[in-house]
OpenMM code with the backbone's topology and positions (N, CA, C; nanometers):
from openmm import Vec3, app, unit

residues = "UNK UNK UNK UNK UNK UNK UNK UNK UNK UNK UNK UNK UNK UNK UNK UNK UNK UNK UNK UNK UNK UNK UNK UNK UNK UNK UNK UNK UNK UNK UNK UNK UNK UNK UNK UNK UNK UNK UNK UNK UNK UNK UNK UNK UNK UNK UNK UNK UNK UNK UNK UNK UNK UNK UNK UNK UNK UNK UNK UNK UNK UNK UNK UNK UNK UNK UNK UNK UNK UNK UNK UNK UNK UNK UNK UNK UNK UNK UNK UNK UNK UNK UNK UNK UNK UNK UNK UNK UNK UNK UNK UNK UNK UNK UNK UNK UNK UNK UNK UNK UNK UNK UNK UNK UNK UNK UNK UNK UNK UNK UNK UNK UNK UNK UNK UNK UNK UNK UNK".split()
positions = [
    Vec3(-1.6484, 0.3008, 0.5600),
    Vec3(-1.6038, 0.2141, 0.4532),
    Vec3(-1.4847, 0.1291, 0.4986),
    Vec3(-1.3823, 0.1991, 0.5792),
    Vec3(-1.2520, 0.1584, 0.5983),
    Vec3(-1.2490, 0.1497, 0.7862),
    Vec3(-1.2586, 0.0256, 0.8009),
    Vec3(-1.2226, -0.0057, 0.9830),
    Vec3(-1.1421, 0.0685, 1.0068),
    Vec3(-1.0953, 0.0584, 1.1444),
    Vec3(-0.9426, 0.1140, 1.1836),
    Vec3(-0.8988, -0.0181, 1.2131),
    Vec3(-0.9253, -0.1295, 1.2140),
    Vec3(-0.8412, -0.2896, 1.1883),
    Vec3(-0.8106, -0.2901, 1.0619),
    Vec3(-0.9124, -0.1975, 0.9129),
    Vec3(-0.8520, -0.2495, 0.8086),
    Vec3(-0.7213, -0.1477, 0.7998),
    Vec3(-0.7237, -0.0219, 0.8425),
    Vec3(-0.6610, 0.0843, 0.8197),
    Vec3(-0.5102, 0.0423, 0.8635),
    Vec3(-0.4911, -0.0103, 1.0153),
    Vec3(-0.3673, -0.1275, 1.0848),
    Vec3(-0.3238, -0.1615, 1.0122),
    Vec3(-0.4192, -0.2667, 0.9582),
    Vec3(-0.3112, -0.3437, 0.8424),
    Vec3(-0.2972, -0.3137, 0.7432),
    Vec3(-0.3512, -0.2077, 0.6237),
    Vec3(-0.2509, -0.1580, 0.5644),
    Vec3(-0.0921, -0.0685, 0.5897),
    Vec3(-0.0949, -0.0483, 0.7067),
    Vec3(-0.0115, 0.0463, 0.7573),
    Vec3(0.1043, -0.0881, 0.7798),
    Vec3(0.0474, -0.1782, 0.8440),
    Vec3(0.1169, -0.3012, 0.8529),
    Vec3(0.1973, -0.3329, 0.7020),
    Vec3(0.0959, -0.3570, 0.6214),
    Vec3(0.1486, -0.4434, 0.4830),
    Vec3(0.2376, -0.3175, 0.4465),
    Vec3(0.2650, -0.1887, 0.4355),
    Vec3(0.3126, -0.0977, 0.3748),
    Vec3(0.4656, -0.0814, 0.5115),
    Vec3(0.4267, -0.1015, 0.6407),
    Vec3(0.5672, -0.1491, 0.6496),
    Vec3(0.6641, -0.2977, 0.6033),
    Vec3(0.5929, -0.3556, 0.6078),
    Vec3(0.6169, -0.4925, 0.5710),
    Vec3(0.7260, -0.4941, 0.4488),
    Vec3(0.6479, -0.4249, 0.3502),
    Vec3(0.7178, -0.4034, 0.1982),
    Vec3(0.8455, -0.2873, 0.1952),
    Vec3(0.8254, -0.1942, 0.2722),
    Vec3(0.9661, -0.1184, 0.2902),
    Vec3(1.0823, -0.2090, 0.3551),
    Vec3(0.9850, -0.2919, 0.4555),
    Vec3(1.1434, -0.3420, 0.5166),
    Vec3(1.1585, -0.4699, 0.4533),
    Vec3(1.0699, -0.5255, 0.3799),
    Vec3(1.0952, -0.6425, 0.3705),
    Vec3(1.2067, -0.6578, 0.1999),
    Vec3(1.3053, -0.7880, 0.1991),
    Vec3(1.3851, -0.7794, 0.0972),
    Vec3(1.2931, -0.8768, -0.0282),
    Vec3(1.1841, -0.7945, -0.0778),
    Vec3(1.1231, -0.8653, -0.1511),
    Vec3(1.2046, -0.9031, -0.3083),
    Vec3(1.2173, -1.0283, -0.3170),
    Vec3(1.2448, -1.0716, -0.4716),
    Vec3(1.1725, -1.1835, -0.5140),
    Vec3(1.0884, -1.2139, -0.4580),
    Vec3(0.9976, -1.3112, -0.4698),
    Vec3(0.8719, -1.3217, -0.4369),
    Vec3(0.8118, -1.4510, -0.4413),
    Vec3(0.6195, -1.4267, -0.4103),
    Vec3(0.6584, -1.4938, -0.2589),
    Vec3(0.6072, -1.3971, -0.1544),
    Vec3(0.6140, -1.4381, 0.0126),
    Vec3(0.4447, -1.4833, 0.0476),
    Vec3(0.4251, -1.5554, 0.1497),
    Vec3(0.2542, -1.5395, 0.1867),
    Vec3(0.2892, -1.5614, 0.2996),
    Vec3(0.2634, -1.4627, 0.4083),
    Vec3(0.2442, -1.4663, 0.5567),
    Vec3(0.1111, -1.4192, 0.6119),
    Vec3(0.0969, -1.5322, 0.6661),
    Vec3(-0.0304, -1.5533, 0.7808),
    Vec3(-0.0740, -1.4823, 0.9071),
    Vec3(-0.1471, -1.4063, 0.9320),
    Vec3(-0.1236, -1.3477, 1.0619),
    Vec3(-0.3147, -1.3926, 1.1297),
    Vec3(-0.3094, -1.3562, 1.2341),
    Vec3(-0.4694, -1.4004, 1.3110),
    Vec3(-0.5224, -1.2892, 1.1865),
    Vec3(-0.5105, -1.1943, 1.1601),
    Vec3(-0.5971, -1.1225, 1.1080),
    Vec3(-0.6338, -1.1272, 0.9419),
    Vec3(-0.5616, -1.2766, 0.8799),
    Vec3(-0.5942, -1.2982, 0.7678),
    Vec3(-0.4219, -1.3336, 0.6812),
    Vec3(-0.3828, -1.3078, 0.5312),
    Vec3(-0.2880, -1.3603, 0.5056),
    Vec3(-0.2477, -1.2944, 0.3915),
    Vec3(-0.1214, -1.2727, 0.4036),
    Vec3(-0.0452, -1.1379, 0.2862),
    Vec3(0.0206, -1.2165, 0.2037),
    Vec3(0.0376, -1.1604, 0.0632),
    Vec3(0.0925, -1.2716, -0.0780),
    Vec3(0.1619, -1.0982, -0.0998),
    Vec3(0.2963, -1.1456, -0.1539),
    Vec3(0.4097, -1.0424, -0.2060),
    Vec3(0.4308, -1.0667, -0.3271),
    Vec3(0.4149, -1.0115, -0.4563),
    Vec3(0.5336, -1.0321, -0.5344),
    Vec3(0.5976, -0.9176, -0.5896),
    Vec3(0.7048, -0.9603, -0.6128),
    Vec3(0.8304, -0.8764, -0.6402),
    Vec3(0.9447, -0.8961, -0.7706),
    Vec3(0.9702, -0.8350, -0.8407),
    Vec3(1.0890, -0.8852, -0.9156),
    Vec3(1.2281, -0.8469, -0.8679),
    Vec3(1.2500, -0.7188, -0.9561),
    Vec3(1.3845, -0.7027, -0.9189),
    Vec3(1.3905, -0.5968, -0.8120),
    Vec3(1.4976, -0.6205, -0.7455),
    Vec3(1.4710, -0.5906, -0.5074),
    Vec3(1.5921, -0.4626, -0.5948),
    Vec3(1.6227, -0.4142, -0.7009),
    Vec3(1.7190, -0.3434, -0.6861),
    Vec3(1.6718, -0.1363, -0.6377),
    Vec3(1.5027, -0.1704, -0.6112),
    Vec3(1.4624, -0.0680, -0.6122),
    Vec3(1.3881, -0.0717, -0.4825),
    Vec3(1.3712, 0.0106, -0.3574),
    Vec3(1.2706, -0.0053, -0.2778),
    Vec3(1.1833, 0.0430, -0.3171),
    Vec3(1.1243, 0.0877, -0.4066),
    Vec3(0.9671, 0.1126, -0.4542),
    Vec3(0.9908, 0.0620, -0.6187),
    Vec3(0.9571, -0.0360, -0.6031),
    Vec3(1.0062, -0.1420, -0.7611),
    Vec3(0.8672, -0.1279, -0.8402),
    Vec3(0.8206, -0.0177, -0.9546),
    Vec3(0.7157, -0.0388, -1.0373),
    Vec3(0.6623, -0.1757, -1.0937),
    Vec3(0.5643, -0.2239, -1.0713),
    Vec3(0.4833, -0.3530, -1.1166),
    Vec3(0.4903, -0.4119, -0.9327),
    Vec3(0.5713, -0.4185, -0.8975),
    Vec3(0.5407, -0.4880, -0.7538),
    Vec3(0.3751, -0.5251, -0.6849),
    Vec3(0.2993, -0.6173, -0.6843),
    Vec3(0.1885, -0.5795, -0.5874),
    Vec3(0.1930, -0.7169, -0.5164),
    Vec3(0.0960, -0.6969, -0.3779),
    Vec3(0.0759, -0.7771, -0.2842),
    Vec3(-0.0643, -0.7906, -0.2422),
    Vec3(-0.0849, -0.8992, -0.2392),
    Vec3(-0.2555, -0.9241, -0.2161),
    Vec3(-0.2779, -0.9719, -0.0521),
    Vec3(-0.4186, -0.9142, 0.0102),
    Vec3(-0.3973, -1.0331, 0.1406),
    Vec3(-0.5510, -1.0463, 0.1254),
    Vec3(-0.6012, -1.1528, 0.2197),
    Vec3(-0.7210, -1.1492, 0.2464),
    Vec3(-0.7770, -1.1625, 0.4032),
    Vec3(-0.8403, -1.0612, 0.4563),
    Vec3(-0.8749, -1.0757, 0.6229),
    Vec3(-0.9366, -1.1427, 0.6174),
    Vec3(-0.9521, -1.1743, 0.7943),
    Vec3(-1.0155, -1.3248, 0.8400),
    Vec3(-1.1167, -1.2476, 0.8190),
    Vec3(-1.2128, -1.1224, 0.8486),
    Vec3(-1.3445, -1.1237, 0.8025),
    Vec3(-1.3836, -1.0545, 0.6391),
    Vec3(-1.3122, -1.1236, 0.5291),
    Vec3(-1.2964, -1.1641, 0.4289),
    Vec3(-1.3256, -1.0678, 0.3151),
    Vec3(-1.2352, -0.9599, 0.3739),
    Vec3(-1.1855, -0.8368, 0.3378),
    Vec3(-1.0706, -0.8739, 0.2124),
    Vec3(-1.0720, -0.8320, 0.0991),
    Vec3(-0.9761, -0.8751, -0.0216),
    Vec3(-0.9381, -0.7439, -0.0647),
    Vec3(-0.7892, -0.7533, -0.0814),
    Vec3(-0.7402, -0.6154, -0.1256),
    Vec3(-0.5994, -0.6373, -0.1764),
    Vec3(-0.5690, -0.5495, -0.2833),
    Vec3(-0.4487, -0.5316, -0.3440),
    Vec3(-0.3852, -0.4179, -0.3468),
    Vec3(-0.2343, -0.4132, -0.3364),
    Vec3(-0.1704, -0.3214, -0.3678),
    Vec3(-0.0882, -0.3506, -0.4425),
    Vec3(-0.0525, -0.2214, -0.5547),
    Vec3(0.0457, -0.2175, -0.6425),
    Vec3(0.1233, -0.0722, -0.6773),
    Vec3(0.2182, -0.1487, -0.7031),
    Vec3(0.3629, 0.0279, -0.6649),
    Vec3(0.3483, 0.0637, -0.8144),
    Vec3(0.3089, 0.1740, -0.8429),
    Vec3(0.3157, 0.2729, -0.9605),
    Vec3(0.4135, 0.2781, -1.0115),
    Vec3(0.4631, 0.3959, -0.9026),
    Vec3(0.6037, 0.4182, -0.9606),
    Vec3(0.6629, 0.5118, -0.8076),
    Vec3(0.7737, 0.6040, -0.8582),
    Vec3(0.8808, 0.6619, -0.7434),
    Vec3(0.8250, 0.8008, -0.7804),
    Vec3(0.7787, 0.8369, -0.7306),
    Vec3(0.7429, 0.9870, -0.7868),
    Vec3(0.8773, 1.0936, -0.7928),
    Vec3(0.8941, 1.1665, -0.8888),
    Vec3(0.9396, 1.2692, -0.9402),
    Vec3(0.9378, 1.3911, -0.9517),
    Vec3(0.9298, 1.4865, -0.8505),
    Vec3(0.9020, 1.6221, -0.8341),
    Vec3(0.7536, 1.6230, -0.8251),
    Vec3(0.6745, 1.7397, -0.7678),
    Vec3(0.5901, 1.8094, -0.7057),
    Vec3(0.5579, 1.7722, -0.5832),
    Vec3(0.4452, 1.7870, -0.5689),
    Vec3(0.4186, 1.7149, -0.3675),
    Vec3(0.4876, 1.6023, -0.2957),
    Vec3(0.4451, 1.4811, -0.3787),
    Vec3(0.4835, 1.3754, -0.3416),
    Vec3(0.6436, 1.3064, -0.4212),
    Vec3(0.7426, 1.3888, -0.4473),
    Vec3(0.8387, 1.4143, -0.4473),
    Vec3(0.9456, 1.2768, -0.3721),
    Vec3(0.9543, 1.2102, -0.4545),
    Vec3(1.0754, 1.0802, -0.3618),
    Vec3(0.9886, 0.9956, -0.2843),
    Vec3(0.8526, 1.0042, -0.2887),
    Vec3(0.6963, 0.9236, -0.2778),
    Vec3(0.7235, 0.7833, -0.3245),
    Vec3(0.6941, 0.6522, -0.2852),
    Vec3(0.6208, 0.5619, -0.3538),
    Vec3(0.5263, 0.5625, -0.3530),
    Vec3(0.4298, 0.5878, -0.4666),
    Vec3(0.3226, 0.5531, -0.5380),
    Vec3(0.2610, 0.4633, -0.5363),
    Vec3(0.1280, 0.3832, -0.4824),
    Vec3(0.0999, 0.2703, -0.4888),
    Vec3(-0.0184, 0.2864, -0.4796),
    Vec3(-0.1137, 0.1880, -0.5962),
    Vec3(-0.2649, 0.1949, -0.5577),
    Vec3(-0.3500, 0.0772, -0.4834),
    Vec3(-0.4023, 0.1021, -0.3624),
    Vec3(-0.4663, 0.0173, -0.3078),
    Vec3(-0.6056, 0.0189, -0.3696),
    Vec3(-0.6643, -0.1169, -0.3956),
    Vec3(-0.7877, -0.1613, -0.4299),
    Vec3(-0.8478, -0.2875, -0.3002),
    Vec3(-0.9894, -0.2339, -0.3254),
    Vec3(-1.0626, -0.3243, -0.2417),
    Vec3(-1.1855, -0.2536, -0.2561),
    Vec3(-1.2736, -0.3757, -0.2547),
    Vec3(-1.4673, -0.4046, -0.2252),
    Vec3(-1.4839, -0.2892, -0.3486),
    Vec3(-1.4284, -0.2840, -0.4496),
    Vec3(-1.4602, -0.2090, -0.5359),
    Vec3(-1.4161, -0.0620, -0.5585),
    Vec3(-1.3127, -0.0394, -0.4911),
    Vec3(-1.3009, 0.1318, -0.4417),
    Vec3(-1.1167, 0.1334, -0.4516),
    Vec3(-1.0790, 0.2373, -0.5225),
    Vec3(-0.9057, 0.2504, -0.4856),
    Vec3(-0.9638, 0.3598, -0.4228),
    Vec3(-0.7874, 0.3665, -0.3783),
    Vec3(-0.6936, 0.4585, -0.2910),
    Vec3(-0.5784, 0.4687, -0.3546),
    Vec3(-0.5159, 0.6046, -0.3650),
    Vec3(-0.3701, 0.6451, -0.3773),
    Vec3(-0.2918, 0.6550, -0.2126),
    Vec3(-0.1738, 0.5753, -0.2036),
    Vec3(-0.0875, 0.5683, -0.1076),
    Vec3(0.0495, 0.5857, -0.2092),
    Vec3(0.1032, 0.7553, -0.0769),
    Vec3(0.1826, 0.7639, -0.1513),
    Vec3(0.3060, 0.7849, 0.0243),
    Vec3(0.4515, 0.6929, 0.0140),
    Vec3(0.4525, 0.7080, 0.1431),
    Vec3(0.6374, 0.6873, 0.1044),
    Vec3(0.7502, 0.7736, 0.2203),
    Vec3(0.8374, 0.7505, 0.2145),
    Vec3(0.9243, 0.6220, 0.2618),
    Vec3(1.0321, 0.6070, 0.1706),
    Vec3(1.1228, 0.4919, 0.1816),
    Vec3(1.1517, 0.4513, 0.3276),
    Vec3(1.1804, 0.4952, 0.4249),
    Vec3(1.1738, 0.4418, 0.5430),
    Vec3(1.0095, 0.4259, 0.6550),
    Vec3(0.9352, 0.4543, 0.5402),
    Vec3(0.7717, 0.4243, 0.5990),
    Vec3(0.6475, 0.4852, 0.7229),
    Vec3(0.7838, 0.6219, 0.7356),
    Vec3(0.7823, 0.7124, 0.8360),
    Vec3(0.6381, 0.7903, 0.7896),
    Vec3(0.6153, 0.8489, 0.6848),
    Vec3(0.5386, 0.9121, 0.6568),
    Vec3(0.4963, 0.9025, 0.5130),
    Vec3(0.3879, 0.9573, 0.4646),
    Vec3(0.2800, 0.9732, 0.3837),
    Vec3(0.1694, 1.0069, 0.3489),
    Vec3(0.0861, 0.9947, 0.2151),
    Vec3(-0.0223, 1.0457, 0.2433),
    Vec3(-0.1158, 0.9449, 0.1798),
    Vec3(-0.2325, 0.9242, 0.2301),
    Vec3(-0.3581, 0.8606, 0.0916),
    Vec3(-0.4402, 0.9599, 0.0350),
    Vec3(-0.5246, 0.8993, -0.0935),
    Vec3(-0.5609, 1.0151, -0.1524),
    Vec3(-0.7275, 0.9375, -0.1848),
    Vec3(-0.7865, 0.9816, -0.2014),
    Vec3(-0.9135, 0.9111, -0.2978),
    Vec3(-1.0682, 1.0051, -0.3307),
    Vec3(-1.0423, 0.9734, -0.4496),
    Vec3(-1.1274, 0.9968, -0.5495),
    Vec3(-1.2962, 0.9974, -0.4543),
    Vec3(-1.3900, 1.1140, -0.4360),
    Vec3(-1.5375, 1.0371, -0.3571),
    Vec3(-1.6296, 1.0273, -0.5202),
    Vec3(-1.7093, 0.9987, -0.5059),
    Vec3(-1.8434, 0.9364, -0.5951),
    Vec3(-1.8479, 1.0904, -0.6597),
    Vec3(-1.8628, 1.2224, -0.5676),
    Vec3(-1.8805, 1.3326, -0.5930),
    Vec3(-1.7909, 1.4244, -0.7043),
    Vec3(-1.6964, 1.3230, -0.6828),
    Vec3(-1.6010, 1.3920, -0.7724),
    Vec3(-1.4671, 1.4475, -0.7256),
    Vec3(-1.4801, 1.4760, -0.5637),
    Vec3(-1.3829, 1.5476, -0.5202),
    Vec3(-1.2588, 1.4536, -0.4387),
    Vec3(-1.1823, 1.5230, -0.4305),
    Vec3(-1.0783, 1.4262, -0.3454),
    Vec3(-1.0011, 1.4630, -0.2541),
    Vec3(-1.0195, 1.3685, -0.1779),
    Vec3(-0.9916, 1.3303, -0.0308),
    Vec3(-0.8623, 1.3194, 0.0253),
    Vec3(-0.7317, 1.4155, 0.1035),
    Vec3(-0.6152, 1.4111, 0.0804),
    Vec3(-0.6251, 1.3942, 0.2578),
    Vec3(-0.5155, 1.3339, 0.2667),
    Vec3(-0.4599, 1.3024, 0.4066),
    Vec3(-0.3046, 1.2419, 0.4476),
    Vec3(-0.2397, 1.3367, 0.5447),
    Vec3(-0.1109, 1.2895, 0.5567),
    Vec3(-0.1072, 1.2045, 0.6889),
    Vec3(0.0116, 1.1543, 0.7073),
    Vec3(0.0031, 1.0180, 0.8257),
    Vec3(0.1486, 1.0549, 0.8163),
    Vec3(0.2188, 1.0331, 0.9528),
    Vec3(0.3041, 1.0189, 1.0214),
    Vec3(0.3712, 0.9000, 1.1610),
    Vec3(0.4599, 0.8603, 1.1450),
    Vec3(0.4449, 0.7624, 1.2635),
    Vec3(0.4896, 0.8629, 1.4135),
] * unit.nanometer
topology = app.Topology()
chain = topology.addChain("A")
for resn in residues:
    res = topology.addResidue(resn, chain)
    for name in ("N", "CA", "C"):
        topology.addAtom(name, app.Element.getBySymbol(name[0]), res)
């Protein structure tokens, strides 16, 4: 379902947004297609309502949007964010310096799919 070019660049766009000082709508271009930011208030690094859209050059469309900061249990000091695309989310839930995290997703079957990532 998911390349390991598309998998890059989310890992990409999800550093992008930790480091980047978003307070506005950004669109950067890369060979591999083109990222749209928006942001309101930068007083939070995981700012609820935040999302960013891109579209790959082989015309891959996907969004992300920050939930929220999670609050005790697993994902504990987590940003929350749901990625959508070709019809299908994902839960990305990943720490403030972008070091680590996990995705999560829902299969057709019912069951769900947990995985942690580390740099």
């Amino acid at each position: 379902m998911f390349t390991k070019k598309t998998w890059l660049f989310a890992v990409l766009l999800i550093g992008m947004f930790v480091l980047s000082a978003c307070g506005k709508t950004t669109t950067i271009q890369t060979d591999d297609g083109s990222v749209t930011m928006n942001a309101g208030d930068t007083s939070s690094w995981c700012q609820t309502g935040a999302d960013w859209n891109y579209t790959g050059s082989d015309g891959l469309v996907g969004e992300w949007k920050i939930v929220e900061l999670v609050s005790g249990g697993k994902y504990d000091n987590l940003c929350h964010v749901i990625y959508s695309a070709m019809g299908s989310e994902m839960d990305y839930y990943f720490s403030e310096d972008g070091e680590t995290g996990y995705f999560e997703m829902t299969m057709p079957n019912g069951q769900t799919m947990s995985q942690s990532w580390s740099k």
